[in-house]
DRENLO-810148 format. One record per residue: residue number from 0; residue in three letters; chain; x, y, z of N, C-alpha, C, CB in turn. Coordinates in Angstrom, 1 decimal, m for minus. Glycine has a CB too. Example, Ala and Ser with C-alpha at 12.3 -4.5 7.8 and 13.67 -1.06 7.14 Angstrom:
<nodes>
+-----+------+------+--------+--------+--------+--------+--------+--------+--------+--------+--------+--------+--------+--------+
| pos | code | unit |     nx |     ny |     nz |    cax |    cay |    caz |     cx |     cy |     cz |    cbx |    cby |    cbz |
+-----+------+------+--------+--------+--------+--------+--------+--------+--------+--------+--------+--------+--------+--------+
|   0 |  ALA |    A |   13.2 |   m5.7 |    7.8 |   12.3 |   m4.5 |    7.8 |   13.2 |   m3.3 |    7.8 |   11.3 |   m4.5 |    9.0 |
|   1 |  SER |    A |   12.8 |   m2.2 |    7.1 |   13.7 |   m1.1 |    7.1 |   12.9 |    0.0 |    7.9 |   14.1 |   m0.6 |    5.7 |
+-----+------+------+--------+--------+--------+--------+--------+--------+--------+--------+--------+--------+--------+--------+
</nodes>
This chain:
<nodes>
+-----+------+------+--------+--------+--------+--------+--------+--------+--------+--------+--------+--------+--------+--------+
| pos | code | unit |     nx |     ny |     nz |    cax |    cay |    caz |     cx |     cy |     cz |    cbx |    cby |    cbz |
+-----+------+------+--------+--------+--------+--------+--------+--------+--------+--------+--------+--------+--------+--------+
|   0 |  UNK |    A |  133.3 | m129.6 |   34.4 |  134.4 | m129.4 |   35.2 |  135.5 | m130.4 |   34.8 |  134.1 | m129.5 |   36.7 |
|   1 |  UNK |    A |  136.8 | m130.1 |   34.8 |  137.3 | m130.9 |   34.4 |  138.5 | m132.3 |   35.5 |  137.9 | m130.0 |   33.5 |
|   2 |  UNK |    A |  138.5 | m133.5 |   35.2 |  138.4 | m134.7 |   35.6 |  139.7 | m134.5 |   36.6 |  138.4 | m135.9 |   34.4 |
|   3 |  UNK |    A |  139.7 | m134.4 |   38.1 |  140.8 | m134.7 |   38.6 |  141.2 | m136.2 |   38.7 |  140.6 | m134.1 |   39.8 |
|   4 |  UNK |    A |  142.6 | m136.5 |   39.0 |  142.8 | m137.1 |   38.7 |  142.8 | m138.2 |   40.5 |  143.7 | m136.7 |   37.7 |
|   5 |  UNK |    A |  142.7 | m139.2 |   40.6 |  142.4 | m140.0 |   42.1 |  143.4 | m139.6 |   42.6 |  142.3 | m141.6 |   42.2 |
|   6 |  UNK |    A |  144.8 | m140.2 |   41.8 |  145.8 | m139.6 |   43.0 |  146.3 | m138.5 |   43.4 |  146.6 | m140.0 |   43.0 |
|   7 |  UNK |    A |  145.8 | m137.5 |   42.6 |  145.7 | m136.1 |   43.6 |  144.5 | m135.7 |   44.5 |  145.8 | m135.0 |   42.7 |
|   8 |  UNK |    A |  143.4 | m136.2 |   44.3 |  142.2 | m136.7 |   45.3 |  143.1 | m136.9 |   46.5 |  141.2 | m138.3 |   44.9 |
|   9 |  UNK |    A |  143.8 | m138.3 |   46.5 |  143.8 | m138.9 |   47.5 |  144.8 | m138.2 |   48.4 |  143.9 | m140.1 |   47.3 |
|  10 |  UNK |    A |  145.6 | m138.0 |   47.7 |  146.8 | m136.7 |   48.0 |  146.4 | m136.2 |   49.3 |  146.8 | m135.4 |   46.8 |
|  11 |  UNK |    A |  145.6 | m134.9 |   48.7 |  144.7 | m134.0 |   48.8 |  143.9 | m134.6 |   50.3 |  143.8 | m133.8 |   47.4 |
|  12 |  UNK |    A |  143.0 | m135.8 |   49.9 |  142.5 | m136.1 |   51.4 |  144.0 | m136.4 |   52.7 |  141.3 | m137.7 |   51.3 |
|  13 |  UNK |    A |  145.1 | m137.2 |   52.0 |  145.7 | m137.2 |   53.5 |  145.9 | m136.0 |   54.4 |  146.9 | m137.7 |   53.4 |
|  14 |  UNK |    A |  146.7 | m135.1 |   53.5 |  146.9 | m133.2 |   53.8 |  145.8 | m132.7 |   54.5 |  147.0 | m132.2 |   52.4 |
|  15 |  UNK |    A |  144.3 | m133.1 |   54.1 |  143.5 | m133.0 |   54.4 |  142.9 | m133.1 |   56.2 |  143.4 | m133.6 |   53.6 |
|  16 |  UNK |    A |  143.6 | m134.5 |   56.0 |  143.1 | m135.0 |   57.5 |  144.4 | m134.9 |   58.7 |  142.5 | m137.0 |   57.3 |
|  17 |  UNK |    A |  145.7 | m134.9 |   57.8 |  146.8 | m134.1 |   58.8 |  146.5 | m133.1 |   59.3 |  147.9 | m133.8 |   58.4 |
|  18 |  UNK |    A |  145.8 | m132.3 |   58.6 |  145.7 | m130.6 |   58.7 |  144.4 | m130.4 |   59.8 |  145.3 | m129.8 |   57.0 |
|  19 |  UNK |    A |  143.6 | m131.5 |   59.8 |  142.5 | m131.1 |   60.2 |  142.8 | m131.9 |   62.1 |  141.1 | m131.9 |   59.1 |
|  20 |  UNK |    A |  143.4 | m130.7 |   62.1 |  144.0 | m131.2 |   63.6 |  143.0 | m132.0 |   64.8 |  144.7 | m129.7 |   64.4 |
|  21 |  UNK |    A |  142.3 | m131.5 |   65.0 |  141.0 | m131.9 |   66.2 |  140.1 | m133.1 |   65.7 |  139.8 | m130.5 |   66.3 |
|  22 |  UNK |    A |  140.1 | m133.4 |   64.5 |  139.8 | m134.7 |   63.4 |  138.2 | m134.3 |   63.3 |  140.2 | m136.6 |   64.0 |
|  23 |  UNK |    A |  137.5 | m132.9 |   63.1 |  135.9 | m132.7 |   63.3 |  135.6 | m132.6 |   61.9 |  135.4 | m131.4 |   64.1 |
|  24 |  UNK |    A |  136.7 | m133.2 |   60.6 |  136.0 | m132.9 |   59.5 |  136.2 | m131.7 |   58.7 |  134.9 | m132.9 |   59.7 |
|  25 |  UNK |    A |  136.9 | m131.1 |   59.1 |  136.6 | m129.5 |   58.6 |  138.1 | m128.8 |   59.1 |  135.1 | m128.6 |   59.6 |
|  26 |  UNK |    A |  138.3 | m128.1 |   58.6 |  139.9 | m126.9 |   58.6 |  139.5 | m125.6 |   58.9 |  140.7 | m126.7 |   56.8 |
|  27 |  UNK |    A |  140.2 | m124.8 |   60.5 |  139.6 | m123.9 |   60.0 |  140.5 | m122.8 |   59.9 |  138.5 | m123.7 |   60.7 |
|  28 |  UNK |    A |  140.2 | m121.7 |   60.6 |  141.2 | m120.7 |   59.8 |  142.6 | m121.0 |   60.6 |  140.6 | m118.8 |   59.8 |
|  29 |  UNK |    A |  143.3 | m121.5 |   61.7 |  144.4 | m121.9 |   62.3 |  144.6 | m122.9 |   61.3 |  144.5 | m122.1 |   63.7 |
|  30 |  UNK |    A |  144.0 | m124.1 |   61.4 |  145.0 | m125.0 |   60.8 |  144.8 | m124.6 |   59.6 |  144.9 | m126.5 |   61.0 |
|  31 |  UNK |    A |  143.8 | m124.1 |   58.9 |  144.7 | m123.6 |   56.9 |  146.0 | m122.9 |   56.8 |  143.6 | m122.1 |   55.9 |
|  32 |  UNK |    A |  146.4 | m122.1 |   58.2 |  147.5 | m121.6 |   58.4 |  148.6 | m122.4 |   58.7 |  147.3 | m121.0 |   59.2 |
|  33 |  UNK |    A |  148.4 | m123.7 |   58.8 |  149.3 | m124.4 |   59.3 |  149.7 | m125.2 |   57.8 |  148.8 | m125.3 |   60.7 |
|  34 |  UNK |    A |  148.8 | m125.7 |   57.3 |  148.6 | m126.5 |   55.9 |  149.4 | m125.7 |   55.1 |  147.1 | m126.7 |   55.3 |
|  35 |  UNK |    A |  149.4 | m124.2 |   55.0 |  150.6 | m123.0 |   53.7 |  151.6 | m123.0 |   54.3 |  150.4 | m121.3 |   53.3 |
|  36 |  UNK |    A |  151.5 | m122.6 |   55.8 |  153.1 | m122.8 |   56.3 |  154.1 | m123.7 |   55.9 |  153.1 | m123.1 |   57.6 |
|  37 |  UNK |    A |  153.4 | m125.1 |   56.4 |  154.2 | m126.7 |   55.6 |  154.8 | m126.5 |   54.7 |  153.3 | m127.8 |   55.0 |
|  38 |  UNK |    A |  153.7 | m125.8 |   53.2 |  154.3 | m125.9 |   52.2 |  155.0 | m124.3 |   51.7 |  153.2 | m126.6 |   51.2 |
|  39 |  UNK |    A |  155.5 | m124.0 |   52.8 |  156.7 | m122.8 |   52.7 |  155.7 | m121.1 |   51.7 |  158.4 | m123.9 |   51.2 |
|  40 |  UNK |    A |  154.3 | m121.5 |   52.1 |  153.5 | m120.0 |   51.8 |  153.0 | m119.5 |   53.5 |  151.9 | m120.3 |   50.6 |
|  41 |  UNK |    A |  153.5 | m118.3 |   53.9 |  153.0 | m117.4 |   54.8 |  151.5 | m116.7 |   54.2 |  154.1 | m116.4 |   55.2 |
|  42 |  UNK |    A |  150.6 | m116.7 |   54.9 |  149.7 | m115.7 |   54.9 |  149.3 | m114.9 |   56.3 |  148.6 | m116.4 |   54.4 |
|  43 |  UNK |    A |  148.9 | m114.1 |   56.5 |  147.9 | m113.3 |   57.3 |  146.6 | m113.6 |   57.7 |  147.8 | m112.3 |   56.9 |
|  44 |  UNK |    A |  146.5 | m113.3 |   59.2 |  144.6 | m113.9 |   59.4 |  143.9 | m113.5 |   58.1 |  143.4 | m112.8 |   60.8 |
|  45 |  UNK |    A |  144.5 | m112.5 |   58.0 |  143.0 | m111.8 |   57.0 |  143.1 | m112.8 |   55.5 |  143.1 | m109.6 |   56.4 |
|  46 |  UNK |    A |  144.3 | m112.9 |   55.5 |  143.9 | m113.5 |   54.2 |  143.7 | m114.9 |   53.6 |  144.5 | m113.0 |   53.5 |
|  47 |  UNK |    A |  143.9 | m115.4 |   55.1 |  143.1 | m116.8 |   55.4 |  141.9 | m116.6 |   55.4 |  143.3 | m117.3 |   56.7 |
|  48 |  UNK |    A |  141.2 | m115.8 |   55.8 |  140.0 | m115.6 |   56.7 |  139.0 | m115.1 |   54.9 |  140.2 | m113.9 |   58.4 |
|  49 |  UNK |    A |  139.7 | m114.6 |   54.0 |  139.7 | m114.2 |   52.9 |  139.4 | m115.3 |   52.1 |  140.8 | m113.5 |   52.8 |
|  50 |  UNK |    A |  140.5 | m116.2 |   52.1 |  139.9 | m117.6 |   51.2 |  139.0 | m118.6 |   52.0 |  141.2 | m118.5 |   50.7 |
|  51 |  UNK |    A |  138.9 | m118.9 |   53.8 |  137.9 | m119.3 |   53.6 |  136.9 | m118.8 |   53.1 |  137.6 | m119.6 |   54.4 |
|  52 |  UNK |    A |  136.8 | m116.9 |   52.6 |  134.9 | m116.8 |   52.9 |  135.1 | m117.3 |   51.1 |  133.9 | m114.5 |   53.4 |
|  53 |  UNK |    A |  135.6 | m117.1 |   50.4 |  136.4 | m117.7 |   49.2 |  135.6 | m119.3 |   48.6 |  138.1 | m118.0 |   49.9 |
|  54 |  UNK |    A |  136.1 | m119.8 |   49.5 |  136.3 | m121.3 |   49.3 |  134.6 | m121.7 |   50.1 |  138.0 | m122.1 |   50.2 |
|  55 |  UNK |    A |  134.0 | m121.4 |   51.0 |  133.1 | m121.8 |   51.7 |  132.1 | m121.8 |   51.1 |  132.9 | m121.1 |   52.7 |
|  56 |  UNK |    A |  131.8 | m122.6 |   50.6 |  130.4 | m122.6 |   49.7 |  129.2 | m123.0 |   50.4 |  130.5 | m123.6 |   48.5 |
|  57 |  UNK |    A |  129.0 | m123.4 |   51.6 |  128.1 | m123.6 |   52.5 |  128.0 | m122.5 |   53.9 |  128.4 | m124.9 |   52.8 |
|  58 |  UNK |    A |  128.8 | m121.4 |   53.8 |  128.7 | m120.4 |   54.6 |  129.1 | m120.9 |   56.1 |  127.5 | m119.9 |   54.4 |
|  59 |  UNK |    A |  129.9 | m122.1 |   56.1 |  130.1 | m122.5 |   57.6 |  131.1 | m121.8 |   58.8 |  130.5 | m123.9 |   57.5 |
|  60 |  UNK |    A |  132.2 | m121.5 |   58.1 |  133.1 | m120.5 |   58.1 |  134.1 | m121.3 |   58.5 |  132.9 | m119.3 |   58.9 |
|  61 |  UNK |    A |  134.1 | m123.0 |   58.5 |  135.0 | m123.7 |   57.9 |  135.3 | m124.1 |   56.5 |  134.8 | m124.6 |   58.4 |
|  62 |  UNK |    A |  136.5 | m125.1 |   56.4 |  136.4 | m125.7 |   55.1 |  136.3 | m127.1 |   55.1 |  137.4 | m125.3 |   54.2 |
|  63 |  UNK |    A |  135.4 | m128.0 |   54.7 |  135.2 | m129.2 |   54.3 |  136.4 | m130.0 |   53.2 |  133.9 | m129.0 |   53.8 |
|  64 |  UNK |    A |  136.3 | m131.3 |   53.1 |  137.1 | m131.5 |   52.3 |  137.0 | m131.4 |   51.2 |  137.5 | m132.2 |   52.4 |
|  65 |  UNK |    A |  135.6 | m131.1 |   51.0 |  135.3 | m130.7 |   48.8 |  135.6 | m129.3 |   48.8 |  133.1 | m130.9 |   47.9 |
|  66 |  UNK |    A |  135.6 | m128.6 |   49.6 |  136.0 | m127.0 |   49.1 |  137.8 | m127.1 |   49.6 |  134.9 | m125.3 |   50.3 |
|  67 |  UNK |    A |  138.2 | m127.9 |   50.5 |  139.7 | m127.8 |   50.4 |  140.2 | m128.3 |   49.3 |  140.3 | m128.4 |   51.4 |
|  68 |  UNK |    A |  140.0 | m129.3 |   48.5 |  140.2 | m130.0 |   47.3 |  140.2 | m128.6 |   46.6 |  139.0 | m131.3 |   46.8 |
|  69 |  UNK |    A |  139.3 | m128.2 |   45.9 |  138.8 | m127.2 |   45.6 |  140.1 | m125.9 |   45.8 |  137.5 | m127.1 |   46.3 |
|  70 |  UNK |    A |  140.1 | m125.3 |   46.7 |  141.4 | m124.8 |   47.2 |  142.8 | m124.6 |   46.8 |  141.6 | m125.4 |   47.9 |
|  71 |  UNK |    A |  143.0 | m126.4 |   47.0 |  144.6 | m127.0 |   46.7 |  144.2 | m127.0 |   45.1 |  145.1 | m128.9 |   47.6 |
|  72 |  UNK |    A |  143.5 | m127.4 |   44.1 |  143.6 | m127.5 |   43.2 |  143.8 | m125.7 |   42.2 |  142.7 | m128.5 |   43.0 |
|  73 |  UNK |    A |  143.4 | m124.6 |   43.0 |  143.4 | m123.1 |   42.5 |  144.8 | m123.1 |   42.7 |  142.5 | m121.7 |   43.2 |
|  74 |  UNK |    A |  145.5 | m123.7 |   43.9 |  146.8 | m123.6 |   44.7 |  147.8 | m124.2 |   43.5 |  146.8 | m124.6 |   46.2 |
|  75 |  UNK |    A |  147.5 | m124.7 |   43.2 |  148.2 | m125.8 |   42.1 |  148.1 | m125.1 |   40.9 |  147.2 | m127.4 |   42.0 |
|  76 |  UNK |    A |  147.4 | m124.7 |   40.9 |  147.2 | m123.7 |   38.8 |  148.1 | m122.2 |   39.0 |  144.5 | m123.0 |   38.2 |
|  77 |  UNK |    A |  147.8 | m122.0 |   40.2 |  148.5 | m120.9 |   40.3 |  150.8 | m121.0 |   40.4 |  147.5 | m120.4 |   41.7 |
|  78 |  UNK |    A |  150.6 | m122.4 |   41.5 |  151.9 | m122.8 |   41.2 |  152.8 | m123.1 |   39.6 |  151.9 | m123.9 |   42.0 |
|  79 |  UNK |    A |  151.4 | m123.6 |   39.0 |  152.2 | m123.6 |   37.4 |  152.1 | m122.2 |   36.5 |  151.5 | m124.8 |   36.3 |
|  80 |  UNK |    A |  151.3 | m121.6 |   37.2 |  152.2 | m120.3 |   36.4 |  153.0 | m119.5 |   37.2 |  151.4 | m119.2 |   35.8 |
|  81 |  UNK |    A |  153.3 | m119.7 |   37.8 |  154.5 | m119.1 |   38.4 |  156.4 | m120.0 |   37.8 |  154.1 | m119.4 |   40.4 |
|  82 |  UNK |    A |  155.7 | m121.3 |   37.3 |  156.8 | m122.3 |   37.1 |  157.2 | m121.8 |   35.0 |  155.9 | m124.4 |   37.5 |
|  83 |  UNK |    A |  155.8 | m121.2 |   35.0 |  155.7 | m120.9 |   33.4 |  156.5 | m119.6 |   33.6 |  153.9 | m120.6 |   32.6 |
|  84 |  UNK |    A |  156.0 | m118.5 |   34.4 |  157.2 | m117.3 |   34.1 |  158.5 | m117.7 |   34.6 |  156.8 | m115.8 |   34.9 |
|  85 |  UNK |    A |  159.1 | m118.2 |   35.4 |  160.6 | m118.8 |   35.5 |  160.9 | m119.3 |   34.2 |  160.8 | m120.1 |   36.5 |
|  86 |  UNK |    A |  159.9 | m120.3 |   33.8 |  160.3 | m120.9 |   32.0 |  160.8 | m119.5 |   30.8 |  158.5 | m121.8 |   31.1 |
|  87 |  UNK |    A |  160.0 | m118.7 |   31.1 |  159.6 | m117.6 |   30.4 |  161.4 | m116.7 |   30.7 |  157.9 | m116.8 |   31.3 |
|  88 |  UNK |    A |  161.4 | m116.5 |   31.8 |  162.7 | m116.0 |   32.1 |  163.8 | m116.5 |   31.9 |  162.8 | m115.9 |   33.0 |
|  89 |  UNK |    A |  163.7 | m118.0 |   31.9 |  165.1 | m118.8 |   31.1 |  165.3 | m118.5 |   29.8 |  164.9 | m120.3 |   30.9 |
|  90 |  UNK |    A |  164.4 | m117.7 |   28.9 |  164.6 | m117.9 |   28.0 |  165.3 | m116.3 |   27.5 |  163.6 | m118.6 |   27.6 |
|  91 |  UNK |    A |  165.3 | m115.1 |   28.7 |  166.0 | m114.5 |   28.3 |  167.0 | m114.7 |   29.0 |  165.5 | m113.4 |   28.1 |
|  92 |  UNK |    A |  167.8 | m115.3 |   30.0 |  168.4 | m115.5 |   30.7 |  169.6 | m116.0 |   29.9 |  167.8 | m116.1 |   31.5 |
|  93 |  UNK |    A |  170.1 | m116.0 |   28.8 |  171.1 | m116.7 |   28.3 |  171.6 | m117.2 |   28.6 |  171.6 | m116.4 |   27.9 |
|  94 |  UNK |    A |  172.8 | m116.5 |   29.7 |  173.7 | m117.3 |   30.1 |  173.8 | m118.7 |   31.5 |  174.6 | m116.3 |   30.1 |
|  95 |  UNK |    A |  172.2 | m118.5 |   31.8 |  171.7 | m119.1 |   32.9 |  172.3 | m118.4 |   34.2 |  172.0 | m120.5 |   32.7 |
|  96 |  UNK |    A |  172.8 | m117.4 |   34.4 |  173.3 | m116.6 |   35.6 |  172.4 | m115.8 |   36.3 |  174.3 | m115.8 |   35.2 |
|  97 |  UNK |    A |  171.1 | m116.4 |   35.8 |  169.8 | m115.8 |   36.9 |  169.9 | m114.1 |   36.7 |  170.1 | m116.2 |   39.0 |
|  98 |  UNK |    A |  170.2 | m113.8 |   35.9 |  170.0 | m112.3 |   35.2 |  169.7 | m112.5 |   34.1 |  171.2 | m111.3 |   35.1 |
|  99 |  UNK |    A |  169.0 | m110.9 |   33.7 |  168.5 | m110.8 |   32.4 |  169.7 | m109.3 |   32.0 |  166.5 | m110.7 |   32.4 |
| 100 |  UNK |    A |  171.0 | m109.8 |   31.2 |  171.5 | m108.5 |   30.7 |  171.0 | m107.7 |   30.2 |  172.2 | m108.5 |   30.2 |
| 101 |  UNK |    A |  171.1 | m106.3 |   29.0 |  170.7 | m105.4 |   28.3 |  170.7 | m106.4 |   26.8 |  171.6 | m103.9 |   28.4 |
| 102 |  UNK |    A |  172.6 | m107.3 |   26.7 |  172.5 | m108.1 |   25.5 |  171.4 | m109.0 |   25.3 |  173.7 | m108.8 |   25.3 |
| 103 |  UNK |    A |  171.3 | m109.5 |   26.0 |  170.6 | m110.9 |   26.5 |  168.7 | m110.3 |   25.6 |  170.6 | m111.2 |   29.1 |
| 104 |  UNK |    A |  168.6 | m109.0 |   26.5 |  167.2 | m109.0 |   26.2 |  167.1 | m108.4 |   24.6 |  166.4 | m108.0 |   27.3 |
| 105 |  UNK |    A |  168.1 | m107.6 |   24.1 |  167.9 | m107.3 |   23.0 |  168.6 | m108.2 |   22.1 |  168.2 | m106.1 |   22.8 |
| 106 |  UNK |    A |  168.6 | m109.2 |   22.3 |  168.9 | m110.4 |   21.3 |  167.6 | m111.3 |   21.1 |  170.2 | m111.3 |   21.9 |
| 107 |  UNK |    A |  166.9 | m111.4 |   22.4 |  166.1 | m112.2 |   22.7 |  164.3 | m111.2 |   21.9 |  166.4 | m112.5 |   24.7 |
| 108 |  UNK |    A |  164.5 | m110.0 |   21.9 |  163.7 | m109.2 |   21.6 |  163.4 | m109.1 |   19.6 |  164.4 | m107.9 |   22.4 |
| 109 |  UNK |    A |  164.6 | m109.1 |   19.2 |  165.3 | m108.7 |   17.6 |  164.4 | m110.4 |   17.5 |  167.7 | m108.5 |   17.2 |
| 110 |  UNK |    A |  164.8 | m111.6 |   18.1 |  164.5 | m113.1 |   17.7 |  162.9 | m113.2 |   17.6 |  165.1 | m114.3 |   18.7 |
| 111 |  UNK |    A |  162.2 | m112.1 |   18.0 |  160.7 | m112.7 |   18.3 |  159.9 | m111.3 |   17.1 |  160.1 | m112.7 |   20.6 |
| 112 |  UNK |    A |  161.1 | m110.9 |   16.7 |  161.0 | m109.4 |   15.9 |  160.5 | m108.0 |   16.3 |  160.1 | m109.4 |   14.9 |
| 113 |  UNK |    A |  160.8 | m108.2 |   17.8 |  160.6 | m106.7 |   18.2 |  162.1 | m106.0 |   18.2 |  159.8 | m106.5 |   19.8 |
| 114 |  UNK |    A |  162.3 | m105.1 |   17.1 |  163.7 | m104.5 |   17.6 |  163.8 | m102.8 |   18.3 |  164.6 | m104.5 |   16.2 |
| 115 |  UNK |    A |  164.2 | m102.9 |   19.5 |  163.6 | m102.0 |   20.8 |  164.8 | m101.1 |   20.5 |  163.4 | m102.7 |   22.7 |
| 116 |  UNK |    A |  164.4 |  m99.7 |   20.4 |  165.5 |  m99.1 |   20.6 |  166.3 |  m99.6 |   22.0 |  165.2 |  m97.7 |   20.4 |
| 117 |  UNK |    A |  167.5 |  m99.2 |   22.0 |  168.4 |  m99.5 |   23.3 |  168.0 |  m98.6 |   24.6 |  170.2 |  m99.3 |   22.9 |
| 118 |  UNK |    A |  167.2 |  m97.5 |   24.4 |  166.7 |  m97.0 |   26.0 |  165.5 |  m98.0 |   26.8 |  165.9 |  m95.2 |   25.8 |
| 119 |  UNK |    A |  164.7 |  m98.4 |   25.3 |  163.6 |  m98.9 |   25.9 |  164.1 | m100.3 |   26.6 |  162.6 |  m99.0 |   24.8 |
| 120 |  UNK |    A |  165.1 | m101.0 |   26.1 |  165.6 | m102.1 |   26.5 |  166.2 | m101.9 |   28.3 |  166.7 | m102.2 |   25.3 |
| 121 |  UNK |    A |  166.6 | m100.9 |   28.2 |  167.3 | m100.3 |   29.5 |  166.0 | m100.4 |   30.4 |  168.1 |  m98.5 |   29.4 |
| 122 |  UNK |    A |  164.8 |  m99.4 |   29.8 |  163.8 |  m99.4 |   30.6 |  163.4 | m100.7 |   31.0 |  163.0 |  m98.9 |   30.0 |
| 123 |  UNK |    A |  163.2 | m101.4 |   30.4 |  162.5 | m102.8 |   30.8 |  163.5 | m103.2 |   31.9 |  162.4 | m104.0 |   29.4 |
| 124 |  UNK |    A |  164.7 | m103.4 |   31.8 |  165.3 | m103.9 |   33.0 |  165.5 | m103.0 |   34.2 |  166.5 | m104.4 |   32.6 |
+-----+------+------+--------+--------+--------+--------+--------+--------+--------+--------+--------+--------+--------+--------+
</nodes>
């Protein structure tokens, strides 16, 4: 497994013990709800209820702080790819105007040597 690093550990435990409102050690499916809210993700019971059964490696139908660790760190791999396709999109984005034109993509298309006819180009956007 590979080496987290302490200060995201420790991170991780404060969030941890903010979140763990009643202070019993454990998160359960309200306050995990409260912990995504914070950080500007909505979910649904269910799909809370979804990553505890997920994350619960002891079947408690809480989460402890080694499976919340655990958790925040899927949370975290998933936020960098989401930061990788934005990167990905800058790069057809030419003119940085948060669009991707028809020029833009068939310039960007011809540079990596795919040259798309101009419907297919249309299609994609």
């Amino acid at each position: 497994m590979e080496e987290i690093p302490e200060d995201f550990v420790e991170e991780i435990r404060q969030t941890f013990r903010l979140f763990d409102e009643n202070n019993d050690g454990n998160i359960d499916e309200k306050e995990l709800g409260n912990v995504f809210r914070s950080l500007g993700q909505h979910y649904t019971q269910a799909e809370l209820a979804e990553m505890i059964a997920e994350i619960d490696s002891d079947g408690s139908g809480v989460i402890e702080f080694s499976e919340f660790l655990q958790l925040m760190r899927r949370r975290m791999r998933d936020t960098d790819t989401e930061e990788e396709m934005v990167e990905a999109f800058k790069v057809f984005d030419r003119d940085g105007d948060g669009l991707i034109c028809l020029k833009d993509l068939k310039q960007v298309m011809r540079q990596i040597g795919e040259n798309l006819p101009e419907q297919e180009c249309i299609n994609i956007i």
